[in-house]
One Martini backbone bead per residue (centre of mass of N, CA, C, O) as a GRO file, in nm:
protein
  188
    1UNK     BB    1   0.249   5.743  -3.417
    2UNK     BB    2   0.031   5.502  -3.457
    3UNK     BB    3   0.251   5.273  -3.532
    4UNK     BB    4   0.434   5.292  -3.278
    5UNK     BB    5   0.181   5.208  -3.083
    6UNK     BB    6   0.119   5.020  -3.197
    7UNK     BB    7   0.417   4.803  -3.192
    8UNK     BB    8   0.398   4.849  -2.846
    9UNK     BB    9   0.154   4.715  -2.805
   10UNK     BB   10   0.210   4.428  -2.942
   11UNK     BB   11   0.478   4.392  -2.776
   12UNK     BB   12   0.306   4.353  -2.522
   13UNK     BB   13   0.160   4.133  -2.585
   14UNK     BB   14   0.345   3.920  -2.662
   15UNK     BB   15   0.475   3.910  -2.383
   16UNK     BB   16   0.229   3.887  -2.202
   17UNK     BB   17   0.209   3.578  -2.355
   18UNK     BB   18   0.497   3.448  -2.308
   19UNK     BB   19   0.458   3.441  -2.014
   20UNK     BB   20   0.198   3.301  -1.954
   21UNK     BB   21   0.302   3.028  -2.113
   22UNK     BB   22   0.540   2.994  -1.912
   23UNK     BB   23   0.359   2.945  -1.631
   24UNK     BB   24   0.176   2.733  -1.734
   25UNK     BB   25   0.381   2.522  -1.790
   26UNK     BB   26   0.548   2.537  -1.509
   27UNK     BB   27   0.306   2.422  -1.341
   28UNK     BB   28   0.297   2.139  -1.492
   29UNK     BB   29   0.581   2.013  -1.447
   30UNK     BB   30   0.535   2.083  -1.086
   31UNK     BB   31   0.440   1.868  -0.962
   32UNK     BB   32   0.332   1.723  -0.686
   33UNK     BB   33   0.444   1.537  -0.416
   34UNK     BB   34   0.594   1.296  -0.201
   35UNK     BB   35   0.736   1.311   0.029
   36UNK     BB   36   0.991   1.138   0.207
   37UNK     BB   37   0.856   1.131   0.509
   38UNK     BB   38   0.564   1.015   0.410
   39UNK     BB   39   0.684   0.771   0.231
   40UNK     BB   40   0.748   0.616   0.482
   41UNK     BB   41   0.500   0.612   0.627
   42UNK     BB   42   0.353   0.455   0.418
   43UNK     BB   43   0.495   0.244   0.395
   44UNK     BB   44   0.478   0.112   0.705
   45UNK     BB   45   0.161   0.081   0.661
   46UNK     BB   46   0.160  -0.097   0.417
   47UNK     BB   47   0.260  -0.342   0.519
   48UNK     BB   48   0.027  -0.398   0.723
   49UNK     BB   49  -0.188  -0.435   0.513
   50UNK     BB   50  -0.078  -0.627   0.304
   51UNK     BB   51  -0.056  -0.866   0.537
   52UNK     BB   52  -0.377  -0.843   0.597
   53UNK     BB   53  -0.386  -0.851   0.267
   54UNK     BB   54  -0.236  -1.193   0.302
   55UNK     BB   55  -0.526  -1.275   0.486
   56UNK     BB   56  -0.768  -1.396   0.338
   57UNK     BB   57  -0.805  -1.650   0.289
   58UNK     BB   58  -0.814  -1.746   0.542
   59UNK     BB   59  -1.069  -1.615   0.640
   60UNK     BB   60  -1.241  -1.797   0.372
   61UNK     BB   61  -1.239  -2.036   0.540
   62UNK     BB   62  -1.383  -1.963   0.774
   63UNK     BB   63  -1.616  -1.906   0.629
   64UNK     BB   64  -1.683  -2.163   0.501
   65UNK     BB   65  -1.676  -2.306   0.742
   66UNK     BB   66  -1.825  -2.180   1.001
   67UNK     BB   67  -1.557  -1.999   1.187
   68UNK     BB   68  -1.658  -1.754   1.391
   69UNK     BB   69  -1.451  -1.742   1.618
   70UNK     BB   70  -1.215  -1.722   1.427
   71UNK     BB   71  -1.292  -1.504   1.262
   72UNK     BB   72  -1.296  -1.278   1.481
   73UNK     BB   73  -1.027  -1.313   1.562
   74UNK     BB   74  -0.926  -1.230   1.268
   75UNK     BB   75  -1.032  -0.923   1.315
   76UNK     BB   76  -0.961  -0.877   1.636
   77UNK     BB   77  -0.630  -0.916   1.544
   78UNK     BB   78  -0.454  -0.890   1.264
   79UNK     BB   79  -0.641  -0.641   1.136
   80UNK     BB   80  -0.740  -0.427   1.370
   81UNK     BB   81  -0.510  -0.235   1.196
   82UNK     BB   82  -0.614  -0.123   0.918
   83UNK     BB   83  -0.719   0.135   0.992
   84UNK     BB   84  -0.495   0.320   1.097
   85UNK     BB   85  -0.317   0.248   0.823
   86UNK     BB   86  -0.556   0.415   0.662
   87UNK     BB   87  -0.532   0.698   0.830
   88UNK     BB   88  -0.202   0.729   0.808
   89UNK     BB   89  -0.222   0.734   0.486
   90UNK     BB   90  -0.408   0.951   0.402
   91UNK     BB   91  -0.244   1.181   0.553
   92UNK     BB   92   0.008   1.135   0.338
   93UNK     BB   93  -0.163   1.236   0.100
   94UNK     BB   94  -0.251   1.400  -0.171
   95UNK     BB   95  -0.525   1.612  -0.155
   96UNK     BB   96  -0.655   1.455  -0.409
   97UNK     BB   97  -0.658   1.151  -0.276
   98UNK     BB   98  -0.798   1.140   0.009
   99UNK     BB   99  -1.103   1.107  -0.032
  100UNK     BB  100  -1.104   0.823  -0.174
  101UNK     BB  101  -0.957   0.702   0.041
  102UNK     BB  102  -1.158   0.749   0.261
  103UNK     BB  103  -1.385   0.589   0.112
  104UNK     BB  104  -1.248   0.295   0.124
  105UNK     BB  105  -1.204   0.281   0.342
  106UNK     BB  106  -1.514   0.311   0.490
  107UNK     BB  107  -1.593   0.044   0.357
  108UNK     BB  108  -1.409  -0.169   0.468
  109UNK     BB  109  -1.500  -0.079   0.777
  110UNK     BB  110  -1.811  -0.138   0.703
  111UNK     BB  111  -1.735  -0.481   0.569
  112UNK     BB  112  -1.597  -0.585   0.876
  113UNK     BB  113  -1.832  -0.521   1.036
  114UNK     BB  114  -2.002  -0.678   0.824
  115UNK     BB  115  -1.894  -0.961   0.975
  116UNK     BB  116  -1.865  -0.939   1.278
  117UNK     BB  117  -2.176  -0.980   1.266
  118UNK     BB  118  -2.234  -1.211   1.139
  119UNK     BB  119  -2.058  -1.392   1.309
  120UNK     BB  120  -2.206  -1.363   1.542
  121UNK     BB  121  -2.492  -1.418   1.448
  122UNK     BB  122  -2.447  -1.657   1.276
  123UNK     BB  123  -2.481  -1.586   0.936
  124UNK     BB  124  -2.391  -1.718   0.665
  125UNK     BB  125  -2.492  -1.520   0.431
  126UNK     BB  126  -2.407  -1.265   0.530
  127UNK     BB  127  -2.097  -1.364   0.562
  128UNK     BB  128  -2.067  -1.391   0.231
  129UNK     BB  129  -2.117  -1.072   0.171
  130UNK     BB  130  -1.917  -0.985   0.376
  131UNK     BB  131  -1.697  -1.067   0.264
  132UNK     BB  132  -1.692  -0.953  -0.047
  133UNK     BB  133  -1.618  -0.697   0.094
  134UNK     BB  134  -1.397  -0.702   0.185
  135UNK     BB  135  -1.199  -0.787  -0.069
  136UNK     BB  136  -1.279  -0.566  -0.203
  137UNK     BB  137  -1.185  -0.332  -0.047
  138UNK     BB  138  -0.874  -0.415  -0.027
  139UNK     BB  139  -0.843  -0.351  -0.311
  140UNK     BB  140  -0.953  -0.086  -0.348
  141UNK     BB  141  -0.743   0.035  -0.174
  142UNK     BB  142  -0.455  -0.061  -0.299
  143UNK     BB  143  -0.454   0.150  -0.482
  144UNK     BB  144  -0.399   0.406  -0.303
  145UNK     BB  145  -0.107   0.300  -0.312
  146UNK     BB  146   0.193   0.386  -0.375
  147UNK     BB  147   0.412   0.235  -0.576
  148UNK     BB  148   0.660   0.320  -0.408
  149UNK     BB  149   0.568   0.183  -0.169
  150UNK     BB  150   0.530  -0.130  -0.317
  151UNK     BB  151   0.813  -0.138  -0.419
  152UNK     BB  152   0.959  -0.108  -0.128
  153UNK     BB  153   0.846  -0.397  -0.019
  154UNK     BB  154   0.963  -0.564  -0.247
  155UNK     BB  155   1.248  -0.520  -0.215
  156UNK     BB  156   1.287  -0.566   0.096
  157UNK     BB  157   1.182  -0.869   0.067
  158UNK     BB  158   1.389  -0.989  -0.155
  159UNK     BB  159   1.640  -0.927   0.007
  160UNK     BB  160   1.560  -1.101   0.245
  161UNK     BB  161   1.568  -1.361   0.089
  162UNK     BB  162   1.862  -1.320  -0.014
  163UNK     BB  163   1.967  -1.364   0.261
  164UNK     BB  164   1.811  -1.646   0.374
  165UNK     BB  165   1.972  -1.797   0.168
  166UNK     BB  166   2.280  -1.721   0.192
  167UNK     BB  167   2.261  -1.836   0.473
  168UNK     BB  168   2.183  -2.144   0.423
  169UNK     BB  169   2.413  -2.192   0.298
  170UNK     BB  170   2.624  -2.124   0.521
  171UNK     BB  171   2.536  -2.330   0.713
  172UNK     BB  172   2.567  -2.590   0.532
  173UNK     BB  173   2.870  -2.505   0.461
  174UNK     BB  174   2.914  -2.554   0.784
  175UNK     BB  175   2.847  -2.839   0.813
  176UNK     BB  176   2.990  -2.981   0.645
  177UNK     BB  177   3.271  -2.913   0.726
  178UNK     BB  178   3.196  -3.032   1.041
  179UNK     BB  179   3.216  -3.292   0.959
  180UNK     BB  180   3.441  -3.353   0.800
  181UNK     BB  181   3.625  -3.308   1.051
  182UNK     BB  182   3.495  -3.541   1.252
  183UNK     BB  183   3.649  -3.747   1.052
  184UNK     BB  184   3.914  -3.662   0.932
  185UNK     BB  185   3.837  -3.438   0.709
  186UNK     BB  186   3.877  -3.210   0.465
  187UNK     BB  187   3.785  -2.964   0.413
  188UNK     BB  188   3.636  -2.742   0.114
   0.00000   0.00000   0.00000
């Protein structure tokens, strides 16, 4: 009786180990992702963040320039919606990814505050310290931005070029045309 019951022990415990690793396994390769309806969100806010991390420059020479008035007003007109699109942002990321994105939007929102307190007060030294924490800042928030989304930006971008340009090229030979033809001359 003694063996039998060994045997039926093993058994079990065998069952009960590769039921286990199967679940762990199952667990690990089942990673949770963004939503579909979420990425369209976070693609939509991600661009106008990109648009205004694409005026940094532009920033860059008012603030080296000591053009407080027009700094002030690059950052509470065209930027100054950066705030929100890293709030809705953040709240469509993943749980895990949350806290992060929220720490870094905080430091940006931070560092725009006190460059717009710089310019308002007219210090030059401290508004070259805050431009560099703005410029941190836009770097390290995009970074929590999902590459799927950095890429469908971009594929949008390339596409729009590659109308734009395929658009002048039909209107130049639509051009051309219509010239050939007021002259008496068969178009191409």
């Amino acid at each position: 009786m003694a063996p039998t019951l060994r045997r039926l022990l093993k058994a079990c415990l065998s069952l009960a180990l590769a039921v286990s690793l199967v679940a762990c396994s199952g667990a690990q390769s089942a990673q949770p992702g963004i939503p579909p309806e979420d990425m369209a969100v976070i693609t939509r806010q991600a661009e106008g963040y990109l648009a205004s991390m694409e005026r940094l420059p532009e920033l860059a020479a008012l603030v080296s320039q000591r053009n407080w008035i027009f700094a002030r007003n690059l950052i509470h007109g065209p930027m100054q919606e950066v705030g929100r699109e890293m709030l809705y942002i953040n709240q469509r990321l993943l749980p895990g990814d949350r806290a992060e994105a929220n720490s870094r939007a905080a430091a940006l929102k931070r560092s725009m505050a006190e460059l717009d307190e710089a310019a308002r007060l007219q210090e030059p030294m401290r508004m070259d310290r805050a431009y560099s924490g703005v410029a941190a800042g836009f770097a390290s928030y995009a970074e929590v931005i999902p590459a799927q989304a950095i890429a469908s930006i971009q594929a949008a971008a390339d596409e729009a070029a590659a109308r734009a340009a395929a658009d002048s090229t039909t209107e130049a030979s639509d051009e051309g045309d219509d010239a050939m033809e007021a002259m008496g001359l068969p178009a191409a």
